[in-house]
N, CA and C atoms of all chains as a GROMACS GRO file, in nm:
protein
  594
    1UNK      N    1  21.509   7.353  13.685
    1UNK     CA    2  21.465   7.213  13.664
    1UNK      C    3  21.312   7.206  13.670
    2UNK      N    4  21.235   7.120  13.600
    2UNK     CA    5  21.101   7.128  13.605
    2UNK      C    6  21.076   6.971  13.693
    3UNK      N    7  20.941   6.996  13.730
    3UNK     CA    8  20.920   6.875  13.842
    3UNK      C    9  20.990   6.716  13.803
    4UNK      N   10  20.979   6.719  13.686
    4UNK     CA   11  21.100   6.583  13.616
    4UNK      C   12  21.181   6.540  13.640
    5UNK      N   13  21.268   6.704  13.692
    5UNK     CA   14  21.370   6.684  13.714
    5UNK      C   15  21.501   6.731  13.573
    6UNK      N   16  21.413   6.754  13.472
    6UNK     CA   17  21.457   6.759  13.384
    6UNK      C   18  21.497   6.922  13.367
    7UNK      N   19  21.571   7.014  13.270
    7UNK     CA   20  21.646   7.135  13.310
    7UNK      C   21  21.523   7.177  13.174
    8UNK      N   22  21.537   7.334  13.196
    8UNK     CA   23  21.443   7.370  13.036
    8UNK      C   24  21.559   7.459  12.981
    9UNK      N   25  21.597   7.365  12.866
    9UNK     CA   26  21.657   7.461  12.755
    9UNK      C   27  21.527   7.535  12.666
   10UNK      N   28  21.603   7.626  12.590
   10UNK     CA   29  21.511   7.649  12.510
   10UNK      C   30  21.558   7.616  12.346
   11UNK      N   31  21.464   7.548  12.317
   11UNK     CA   32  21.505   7.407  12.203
   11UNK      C   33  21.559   7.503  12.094
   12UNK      N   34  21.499   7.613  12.115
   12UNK     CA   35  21.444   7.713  11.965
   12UNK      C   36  21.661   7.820  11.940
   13UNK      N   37  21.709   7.800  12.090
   13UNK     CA   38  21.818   7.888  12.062
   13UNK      C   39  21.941   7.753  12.051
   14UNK      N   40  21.902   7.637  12.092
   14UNK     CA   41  21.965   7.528  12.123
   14UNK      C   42  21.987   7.468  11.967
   15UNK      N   43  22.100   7.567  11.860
   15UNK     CA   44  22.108   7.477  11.747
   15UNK      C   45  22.224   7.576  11.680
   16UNK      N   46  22.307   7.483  11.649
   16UNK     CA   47  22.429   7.530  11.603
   16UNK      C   48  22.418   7.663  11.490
   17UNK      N   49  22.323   7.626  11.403
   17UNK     CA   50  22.307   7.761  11.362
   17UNK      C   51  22.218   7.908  11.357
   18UNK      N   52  22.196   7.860  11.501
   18UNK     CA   53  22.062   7.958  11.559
   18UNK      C   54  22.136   8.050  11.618
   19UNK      N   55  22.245   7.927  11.702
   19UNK     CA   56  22.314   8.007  11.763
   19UNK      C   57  22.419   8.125  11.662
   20UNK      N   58  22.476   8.070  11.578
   20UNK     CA   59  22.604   8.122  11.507
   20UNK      C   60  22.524   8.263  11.477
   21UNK      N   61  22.338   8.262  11.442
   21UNK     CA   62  22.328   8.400  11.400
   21UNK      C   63  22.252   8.451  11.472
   22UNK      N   64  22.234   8.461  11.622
   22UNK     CA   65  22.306   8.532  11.734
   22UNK      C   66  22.382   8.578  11.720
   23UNK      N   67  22.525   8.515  11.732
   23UNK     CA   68  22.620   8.537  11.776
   23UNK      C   69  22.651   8.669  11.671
   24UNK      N   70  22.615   8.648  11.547
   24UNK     CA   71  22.677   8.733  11.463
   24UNK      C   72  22.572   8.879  11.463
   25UNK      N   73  22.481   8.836  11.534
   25UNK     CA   74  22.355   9.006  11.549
   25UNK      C   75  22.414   9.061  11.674
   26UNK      N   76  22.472   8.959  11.792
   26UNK     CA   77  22.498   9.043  11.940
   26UNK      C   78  22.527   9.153  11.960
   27UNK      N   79  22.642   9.191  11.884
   27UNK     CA   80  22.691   9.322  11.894
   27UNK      C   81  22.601   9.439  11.856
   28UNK      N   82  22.468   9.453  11.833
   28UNK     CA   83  22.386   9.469  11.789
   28UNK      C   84  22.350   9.547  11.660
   29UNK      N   85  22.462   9.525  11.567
   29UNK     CA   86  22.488   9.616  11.430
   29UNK      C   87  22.350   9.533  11.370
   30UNK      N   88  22.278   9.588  11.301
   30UNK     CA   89  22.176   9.530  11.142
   30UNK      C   90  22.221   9.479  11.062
   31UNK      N   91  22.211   9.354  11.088
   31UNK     CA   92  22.331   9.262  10.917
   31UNK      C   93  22.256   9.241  10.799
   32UNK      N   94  22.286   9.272  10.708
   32UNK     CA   95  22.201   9.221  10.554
   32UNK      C   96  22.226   9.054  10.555
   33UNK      N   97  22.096   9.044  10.477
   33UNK     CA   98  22.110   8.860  10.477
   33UNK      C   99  22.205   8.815  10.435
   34UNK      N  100  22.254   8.867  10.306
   34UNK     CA  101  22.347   8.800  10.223
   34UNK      C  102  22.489   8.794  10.336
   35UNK      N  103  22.509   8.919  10.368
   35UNK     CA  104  22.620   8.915  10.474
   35UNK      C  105  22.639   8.813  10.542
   36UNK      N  106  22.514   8.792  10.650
   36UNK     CA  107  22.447   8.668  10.732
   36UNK      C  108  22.535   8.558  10.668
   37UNK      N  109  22.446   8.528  10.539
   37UNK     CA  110  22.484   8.382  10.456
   37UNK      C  111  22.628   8.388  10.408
   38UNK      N  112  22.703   8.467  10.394
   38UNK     CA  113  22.800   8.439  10.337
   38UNK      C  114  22.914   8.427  10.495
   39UNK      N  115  22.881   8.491  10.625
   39UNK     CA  116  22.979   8.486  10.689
   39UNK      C  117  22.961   8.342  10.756
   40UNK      N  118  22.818   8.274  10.812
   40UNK     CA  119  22.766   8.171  10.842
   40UNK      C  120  22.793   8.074  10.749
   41UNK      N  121  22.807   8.100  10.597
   41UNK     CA  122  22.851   7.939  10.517
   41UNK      C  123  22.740   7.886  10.520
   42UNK      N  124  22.601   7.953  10.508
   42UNK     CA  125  22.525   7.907  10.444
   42UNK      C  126  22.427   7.863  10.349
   43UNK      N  127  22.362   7.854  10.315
   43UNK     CA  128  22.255   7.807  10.204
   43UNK      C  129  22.118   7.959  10.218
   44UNK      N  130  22.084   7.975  10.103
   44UNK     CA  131  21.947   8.111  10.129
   44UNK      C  132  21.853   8.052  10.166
   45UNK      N  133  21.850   7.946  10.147
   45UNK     CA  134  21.727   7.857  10.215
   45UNK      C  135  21.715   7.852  10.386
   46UNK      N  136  21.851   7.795  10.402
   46UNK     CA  137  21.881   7.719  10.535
   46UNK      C  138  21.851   7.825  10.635
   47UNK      N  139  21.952   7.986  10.554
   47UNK     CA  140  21.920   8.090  10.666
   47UNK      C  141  21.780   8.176  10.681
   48UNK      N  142  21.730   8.153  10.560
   48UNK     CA  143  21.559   8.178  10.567
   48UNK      C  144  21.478   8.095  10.684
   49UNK      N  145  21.518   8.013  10.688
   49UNK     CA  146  21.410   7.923  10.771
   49UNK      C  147  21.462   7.951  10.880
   50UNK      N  148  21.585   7.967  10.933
   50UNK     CA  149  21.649   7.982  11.053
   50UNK      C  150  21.596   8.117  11.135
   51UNK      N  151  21.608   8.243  11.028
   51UNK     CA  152  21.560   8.372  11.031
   51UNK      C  153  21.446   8.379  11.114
   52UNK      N  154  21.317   8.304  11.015
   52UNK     CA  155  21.195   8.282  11.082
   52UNK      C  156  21.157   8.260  11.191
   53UNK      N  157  21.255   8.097  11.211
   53UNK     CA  158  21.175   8.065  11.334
   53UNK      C  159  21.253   8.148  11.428
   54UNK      N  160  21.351   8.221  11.396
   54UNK     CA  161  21.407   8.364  11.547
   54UNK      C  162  21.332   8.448  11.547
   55UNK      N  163  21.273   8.512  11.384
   55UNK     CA  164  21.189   8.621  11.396
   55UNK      C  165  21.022   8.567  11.503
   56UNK      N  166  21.011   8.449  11.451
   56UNK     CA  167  20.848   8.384  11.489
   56UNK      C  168  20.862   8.365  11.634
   57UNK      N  169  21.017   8.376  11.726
   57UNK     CA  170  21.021   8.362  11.886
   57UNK      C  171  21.061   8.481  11.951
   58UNK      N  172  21.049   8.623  11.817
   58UNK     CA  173  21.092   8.739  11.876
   58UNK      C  174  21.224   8.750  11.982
   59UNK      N  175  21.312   8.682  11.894
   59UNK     CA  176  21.436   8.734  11.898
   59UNK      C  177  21.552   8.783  11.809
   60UNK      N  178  21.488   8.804  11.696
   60UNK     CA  179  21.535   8.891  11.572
   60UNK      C  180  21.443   8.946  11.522
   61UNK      N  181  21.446   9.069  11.483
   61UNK     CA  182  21.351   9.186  11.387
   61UNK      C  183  21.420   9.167  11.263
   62UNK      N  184  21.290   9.172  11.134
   62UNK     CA  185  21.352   9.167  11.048
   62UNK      C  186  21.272   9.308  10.943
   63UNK      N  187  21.393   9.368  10.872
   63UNK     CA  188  21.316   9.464  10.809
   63UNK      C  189  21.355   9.458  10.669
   64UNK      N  190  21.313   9.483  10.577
   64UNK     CA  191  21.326   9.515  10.406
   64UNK      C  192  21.369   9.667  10.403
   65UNK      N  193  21.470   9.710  10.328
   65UNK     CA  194  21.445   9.801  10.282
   65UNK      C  195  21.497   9.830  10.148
   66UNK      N  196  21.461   9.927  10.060
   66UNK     CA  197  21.583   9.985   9.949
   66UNK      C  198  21.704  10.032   9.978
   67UNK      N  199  21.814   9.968   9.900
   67UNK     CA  200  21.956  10.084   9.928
   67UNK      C  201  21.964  10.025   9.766
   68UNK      N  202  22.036  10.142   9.707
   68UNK     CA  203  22.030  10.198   9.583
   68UNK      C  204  21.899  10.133   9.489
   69UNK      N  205  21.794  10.130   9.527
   69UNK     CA  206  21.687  10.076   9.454
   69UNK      C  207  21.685   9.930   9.472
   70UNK      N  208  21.798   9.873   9.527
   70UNK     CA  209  21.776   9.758   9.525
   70UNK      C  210  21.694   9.702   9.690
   71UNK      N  211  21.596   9.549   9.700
   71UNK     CA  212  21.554   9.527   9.775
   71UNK      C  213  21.637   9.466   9.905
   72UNK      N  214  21.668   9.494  10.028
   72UNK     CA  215  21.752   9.430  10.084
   72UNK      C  216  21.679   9.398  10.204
   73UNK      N  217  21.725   9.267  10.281
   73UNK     CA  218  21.668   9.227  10.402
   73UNK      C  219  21.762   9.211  10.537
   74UNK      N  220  21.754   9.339  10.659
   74UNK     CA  221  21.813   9.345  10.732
   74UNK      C  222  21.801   9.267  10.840
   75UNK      N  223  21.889   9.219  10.953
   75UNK     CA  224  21.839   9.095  11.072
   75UNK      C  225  21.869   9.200  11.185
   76UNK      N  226  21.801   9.172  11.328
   76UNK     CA  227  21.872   9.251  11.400
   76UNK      C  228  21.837   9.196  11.542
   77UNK      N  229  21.882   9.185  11.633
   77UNK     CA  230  21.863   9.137  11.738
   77UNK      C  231  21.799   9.212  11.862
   78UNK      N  232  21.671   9.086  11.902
   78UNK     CA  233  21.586   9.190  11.996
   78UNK      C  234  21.620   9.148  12.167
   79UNK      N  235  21.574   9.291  12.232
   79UNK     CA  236  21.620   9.230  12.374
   79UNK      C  237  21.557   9.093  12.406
   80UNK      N  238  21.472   9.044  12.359
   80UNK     CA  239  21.440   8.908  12.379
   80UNK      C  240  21.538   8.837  12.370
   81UNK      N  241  21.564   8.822  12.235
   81UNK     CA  242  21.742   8.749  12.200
   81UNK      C  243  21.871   8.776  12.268
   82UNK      N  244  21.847   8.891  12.300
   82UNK     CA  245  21.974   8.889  12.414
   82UNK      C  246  21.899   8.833  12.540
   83UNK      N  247  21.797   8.832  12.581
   83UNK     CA  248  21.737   8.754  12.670
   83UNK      C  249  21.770   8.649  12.698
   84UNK      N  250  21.738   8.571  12.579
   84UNK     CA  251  21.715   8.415  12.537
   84UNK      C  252  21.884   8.339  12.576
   85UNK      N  253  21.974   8.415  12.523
   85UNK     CA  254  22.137   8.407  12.519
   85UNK      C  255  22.183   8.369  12.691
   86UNK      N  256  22.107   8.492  12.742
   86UNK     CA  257  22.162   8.510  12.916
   86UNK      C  258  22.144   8.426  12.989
   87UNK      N  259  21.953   8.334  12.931
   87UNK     CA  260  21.926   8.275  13.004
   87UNK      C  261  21.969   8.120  12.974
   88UNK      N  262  22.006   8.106  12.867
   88UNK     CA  263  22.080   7.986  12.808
   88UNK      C  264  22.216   7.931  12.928
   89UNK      N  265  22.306   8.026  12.917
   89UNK     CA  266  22.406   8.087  12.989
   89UNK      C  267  22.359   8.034  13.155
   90UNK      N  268  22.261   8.113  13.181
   90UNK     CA  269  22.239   8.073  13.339
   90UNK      C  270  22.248   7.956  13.366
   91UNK      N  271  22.161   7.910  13.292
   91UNK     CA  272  22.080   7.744  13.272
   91UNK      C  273  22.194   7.656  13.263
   92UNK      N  274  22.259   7.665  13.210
   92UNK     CA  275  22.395   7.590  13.183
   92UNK      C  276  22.519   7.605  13.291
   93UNK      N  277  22.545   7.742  13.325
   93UNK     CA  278  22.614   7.746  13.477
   93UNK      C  279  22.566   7.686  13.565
   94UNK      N  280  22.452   7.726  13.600
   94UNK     CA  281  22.327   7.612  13.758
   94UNK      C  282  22.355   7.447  13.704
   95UNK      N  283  22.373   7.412  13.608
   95UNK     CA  284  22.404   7.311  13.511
   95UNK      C  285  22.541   7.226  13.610
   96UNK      N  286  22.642   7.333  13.509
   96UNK     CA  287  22.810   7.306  13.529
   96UNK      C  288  22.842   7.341  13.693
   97UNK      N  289  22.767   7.402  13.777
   97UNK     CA  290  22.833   7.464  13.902
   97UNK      C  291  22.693   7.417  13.980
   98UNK      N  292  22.646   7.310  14.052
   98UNK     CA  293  22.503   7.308  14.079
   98UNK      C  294  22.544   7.341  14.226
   99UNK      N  295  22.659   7.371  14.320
   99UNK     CA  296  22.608   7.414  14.439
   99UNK      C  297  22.572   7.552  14.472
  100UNK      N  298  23.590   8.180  11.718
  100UNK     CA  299  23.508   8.224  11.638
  100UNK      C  300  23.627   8.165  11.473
  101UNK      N  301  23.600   8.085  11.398
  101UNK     CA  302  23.672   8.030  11.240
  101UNK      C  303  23.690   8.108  11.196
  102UNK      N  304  23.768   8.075  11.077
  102UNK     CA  305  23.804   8.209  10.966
  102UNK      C  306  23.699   8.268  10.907
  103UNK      N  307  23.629   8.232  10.886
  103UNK     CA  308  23.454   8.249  10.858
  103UNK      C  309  23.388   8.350  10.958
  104UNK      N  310  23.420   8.344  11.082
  104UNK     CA  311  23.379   8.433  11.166
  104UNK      C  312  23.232   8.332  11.245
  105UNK      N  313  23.244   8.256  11.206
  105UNK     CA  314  23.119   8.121  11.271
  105UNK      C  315  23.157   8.115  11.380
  106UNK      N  316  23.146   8.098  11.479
  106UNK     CA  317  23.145   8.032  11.656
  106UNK      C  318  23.173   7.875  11.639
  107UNK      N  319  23.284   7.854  11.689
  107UNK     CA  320  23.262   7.687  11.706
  107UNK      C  321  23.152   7.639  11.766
  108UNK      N  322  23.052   7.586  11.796
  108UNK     CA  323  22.977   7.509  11.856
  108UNK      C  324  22.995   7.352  11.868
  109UNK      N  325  23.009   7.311  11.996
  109UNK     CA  326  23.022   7.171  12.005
  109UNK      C  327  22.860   7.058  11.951
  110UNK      N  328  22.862   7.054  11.866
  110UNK     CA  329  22.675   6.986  11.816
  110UNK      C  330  22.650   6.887  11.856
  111UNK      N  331  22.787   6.826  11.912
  111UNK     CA  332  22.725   6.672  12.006
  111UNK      C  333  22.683   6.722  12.144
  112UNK      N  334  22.689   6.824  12.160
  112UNK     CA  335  22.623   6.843  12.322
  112UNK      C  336  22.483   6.994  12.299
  113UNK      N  337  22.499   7.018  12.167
  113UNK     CA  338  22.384   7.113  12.154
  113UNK      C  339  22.256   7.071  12.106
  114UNK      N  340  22.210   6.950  12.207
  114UNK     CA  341  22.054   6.911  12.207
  114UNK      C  342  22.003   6.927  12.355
  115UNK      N  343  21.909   6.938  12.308
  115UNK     CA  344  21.837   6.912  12.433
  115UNK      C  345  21.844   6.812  12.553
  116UNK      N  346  21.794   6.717  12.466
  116UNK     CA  347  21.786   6.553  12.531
  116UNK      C  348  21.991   6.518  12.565
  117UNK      N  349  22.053   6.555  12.492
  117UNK     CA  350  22.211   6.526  12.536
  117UNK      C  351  22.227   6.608  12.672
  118UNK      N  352  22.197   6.739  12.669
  118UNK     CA  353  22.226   6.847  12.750
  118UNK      C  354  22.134   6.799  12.879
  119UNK      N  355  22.033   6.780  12.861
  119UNK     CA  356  21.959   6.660  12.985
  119UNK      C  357  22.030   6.556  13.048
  120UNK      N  358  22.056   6.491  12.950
  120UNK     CA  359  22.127   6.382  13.048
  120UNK      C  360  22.269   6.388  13.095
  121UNK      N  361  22.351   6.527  13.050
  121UNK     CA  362  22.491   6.547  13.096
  121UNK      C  363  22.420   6.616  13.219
  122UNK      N  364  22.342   6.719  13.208
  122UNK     CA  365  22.262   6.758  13.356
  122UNK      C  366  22.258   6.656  13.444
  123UNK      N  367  22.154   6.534  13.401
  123UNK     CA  368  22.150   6.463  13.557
  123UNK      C  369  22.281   6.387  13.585
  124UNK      N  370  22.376   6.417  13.475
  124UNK     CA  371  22.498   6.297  13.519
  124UNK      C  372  22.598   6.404  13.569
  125UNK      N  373  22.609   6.568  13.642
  125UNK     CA  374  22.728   6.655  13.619
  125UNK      C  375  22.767   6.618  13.785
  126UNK      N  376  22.652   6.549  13.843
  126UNK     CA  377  22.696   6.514  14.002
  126UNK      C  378  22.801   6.455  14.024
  127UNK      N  379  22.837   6.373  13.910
  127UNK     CA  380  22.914   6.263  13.926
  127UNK      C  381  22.882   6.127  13.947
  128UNK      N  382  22.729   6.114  13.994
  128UNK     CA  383  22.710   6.004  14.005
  128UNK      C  384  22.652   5.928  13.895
  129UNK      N  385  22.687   5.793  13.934
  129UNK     CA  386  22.624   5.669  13.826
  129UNK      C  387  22.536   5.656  13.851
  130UNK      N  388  22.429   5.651  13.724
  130UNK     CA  389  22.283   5.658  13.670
  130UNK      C  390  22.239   5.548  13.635
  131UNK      N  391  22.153   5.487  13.648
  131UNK     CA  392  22.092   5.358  13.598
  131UNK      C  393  22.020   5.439  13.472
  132UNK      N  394  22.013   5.373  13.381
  132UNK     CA  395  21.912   5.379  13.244
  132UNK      C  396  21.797   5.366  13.278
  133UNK      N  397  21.713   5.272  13.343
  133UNK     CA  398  21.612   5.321  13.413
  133UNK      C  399  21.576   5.461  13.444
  134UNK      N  400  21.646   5.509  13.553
  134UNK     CA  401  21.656   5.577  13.613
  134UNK      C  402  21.635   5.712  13.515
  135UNK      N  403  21.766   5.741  13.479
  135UNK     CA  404  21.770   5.817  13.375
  135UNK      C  405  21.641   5.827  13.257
  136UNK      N  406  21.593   5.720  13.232
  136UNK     CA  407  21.485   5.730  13.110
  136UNK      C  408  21.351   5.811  13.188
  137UNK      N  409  21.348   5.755  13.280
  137UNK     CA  410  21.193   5.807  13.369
  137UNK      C  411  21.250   5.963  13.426
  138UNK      N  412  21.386   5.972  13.504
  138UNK     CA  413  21.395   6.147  13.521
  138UNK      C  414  21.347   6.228  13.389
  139UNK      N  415  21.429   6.169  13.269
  139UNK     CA  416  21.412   6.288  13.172
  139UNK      C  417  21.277   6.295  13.091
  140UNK      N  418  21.216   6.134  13.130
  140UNK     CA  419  21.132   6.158  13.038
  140UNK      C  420  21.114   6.123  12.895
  141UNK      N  421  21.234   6.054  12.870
  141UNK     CA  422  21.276   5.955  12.760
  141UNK      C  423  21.196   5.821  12.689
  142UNK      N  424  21.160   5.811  12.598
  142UNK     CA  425  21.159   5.673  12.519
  142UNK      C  426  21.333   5.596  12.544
  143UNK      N  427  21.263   5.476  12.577
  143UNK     CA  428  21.406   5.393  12.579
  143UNK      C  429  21.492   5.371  12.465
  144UNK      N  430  21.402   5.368  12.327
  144UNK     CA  431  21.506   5.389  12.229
  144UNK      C  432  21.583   5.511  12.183
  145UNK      N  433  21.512   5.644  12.259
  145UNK     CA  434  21.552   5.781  12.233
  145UNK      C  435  21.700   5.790  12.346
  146UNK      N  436  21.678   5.735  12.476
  146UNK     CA  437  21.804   5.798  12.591
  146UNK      C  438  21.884   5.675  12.480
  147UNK      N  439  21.887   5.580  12.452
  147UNK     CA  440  21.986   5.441  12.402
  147UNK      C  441  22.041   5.533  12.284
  148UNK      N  442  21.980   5.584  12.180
  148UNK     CA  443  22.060   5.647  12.092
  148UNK      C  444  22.140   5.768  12.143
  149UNK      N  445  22.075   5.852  12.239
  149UNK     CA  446  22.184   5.968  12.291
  149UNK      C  447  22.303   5.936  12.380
  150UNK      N  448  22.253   5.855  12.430
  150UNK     CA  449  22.364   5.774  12.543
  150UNK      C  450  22.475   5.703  12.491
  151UNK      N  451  22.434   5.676  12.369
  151UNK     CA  452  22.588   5.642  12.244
  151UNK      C  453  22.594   5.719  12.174
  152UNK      N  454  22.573   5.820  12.148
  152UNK     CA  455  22.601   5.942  12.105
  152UNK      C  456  22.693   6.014  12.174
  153UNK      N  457  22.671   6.016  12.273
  153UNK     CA  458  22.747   6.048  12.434
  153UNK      C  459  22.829   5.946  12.463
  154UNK      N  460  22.822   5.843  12.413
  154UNK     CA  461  22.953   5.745  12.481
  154UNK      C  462  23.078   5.750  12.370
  155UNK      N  463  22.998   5.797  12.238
  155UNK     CA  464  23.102   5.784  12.100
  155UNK      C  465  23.194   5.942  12.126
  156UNK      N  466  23.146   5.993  12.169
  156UNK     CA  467  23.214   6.111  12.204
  156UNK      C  468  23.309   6.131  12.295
  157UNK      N  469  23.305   6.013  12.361
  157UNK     CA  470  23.401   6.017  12.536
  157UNK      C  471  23.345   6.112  12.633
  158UNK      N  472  23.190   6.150  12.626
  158UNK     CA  473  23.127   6.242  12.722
  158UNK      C  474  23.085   6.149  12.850
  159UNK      N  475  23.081   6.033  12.775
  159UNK     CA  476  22.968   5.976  12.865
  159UNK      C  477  23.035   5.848  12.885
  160UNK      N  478  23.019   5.728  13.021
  160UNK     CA  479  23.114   5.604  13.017
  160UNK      C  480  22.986   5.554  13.024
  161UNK      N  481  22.994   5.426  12.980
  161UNK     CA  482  22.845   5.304  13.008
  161UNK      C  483  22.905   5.186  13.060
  162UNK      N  484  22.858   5.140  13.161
  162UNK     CA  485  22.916   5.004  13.243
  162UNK      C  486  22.764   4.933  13.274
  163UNK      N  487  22.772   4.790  13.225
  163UNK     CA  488  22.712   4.714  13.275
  163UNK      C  489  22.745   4.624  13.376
  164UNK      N  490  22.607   4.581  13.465
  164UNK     CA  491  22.667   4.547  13.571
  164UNK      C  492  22.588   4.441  13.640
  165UNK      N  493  22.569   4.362  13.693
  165UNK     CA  494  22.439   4.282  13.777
  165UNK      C  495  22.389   4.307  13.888
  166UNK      N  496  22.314   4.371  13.888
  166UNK     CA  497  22.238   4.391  14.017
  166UNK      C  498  22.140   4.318  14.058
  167UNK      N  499  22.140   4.184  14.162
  167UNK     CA  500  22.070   4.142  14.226
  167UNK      C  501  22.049   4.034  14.101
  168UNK      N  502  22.128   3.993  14.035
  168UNK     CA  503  22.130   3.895  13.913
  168UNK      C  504  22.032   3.936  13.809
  169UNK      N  505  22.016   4.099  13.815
  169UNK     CA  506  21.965   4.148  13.700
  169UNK      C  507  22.088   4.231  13.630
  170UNK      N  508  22.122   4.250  13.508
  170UNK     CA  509  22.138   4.311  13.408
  170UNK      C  510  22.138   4.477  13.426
  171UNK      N  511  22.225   4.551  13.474
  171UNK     CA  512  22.135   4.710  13.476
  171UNK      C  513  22.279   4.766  13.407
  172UNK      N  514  22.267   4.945  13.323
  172UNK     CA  515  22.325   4.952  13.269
  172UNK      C  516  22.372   5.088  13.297
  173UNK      N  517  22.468   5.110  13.373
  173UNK     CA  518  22.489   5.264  13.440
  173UNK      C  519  22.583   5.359  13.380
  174UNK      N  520  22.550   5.466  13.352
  174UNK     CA  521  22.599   5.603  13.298
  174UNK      C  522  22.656   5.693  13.383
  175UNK      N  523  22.792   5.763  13.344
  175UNK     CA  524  22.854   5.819  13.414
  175UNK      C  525  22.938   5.929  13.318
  176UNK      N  526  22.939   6.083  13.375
  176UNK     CA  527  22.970   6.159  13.304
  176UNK      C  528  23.109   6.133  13.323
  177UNK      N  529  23.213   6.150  13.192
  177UNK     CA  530  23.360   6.172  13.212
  177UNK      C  531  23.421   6.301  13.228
  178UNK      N  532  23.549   6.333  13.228
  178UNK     CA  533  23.623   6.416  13.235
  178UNK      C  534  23.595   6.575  13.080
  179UNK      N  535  23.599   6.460  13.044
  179UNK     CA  536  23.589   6.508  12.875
  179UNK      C  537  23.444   6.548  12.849
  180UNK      N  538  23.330   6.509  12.906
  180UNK     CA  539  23.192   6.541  12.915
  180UNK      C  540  23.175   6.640  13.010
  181UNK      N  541  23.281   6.656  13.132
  181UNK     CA  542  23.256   6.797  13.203
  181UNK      C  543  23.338   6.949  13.074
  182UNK      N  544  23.473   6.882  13.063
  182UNK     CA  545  23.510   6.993  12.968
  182UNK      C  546  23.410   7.036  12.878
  183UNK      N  547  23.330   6.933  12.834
  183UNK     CA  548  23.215   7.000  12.696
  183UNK      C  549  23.143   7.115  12.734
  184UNK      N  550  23.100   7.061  12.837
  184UNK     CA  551  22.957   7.157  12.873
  184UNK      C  552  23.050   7.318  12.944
  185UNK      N  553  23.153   7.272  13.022
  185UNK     CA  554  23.230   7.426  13.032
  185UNK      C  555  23.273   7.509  12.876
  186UNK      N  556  23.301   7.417  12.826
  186UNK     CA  557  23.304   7.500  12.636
  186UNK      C  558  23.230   7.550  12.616
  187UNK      N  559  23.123   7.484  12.658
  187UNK     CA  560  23.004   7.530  12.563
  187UNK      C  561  22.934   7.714  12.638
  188UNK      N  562  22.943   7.658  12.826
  188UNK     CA  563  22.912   7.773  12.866
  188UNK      C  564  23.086   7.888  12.790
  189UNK      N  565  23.183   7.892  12.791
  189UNK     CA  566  23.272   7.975  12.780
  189UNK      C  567  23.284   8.008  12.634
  190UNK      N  568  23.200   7.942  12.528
  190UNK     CA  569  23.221   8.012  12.389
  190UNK      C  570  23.071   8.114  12.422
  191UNK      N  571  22.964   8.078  12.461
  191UNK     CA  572  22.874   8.178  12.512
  191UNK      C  573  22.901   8.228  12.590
  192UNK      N  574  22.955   8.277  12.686
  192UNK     CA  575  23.002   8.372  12.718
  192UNK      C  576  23.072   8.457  12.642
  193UNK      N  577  23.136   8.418  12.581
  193UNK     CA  578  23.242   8.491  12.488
  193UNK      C  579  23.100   8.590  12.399
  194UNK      N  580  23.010   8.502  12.340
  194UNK     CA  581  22.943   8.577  12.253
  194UNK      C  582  22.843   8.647  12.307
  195UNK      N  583  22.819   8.605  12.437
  195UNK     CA  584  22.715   8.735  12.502
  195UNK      C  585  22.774   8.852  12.560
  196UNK      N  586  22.917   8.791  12.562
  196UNK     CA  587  22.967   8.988  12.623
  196UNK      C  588  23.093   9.009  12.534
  197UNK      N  589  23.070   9.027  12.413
  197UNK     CA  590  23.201   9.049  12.322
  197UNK      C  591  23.336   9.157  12.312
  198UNK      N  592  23.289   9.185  12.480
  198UNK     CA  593  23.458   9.303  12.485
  198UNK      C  594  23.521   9.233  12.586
   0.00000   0.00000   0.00000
């Protein structure tokens, strides 16, 4: 809780589809975007911007590479992001269980 | 996790400002709107829209009442507003330790 009184989420993991691609890097395999977008149901836009602002809070790495000549963009989850997950988690137990 | 492989996420309780005020309400006790606006830190038209956001959901009960022949308007977490926030910690859980 901060002197407010108020709890600190962190706004940046606090979104339905921030979370979903977490959830889908945890296990910590390298997902191709398209994968990403097609298992998430989303838009190339929607998960671009989403990407970013995980890559821009260093909790996803993102890398380019070639596979068969073609350009591909891998996601992958950093111990930050599993960080970010645990401490979500805490925050929310001290939350649900405050004695 | 859907046929899609997406995580359910509950999105009426994955804000900030919602997740705040189910925080100061998980005591059980009834909250004055006052009260509540100055803990979290709220614009009065910002807690008034989450607080029916939260009441349209059955998270949250709102009773008005007279105090001292004033008008005051008290918030109280329900049954159904504790189940949320245990969802919410037990689908994260699920996705931070996936065996």
């Amino acid at each position: 809780m901060s002197k407010r009184g108020k709890p600190e989420f962190d706004e940046l993991i606090l979104s339905r589809t921030r979370l979903g691609i977490i959830s889908a890097l945890i296990s910590g395999d390298k997902l191709e975007f398209t994968y990403l977008r097609n298992a998430l149901n989303l838009s190339d836009g929607n998960l671009s911007v989403q990407i970013r602002k995980l890559e821009g809070a260093g909790y996803v790495r993102v890398e380019k590479m070639f596979v068969d000549r073609k350009p591909k963009t891998f996601c992958e989850i950093t111990r930050k992001g599993r960080r970010a997950i645990r401490d979500l988690i805490a925050t929310l137990d001290r939350i649900a269980n405050p004695d």
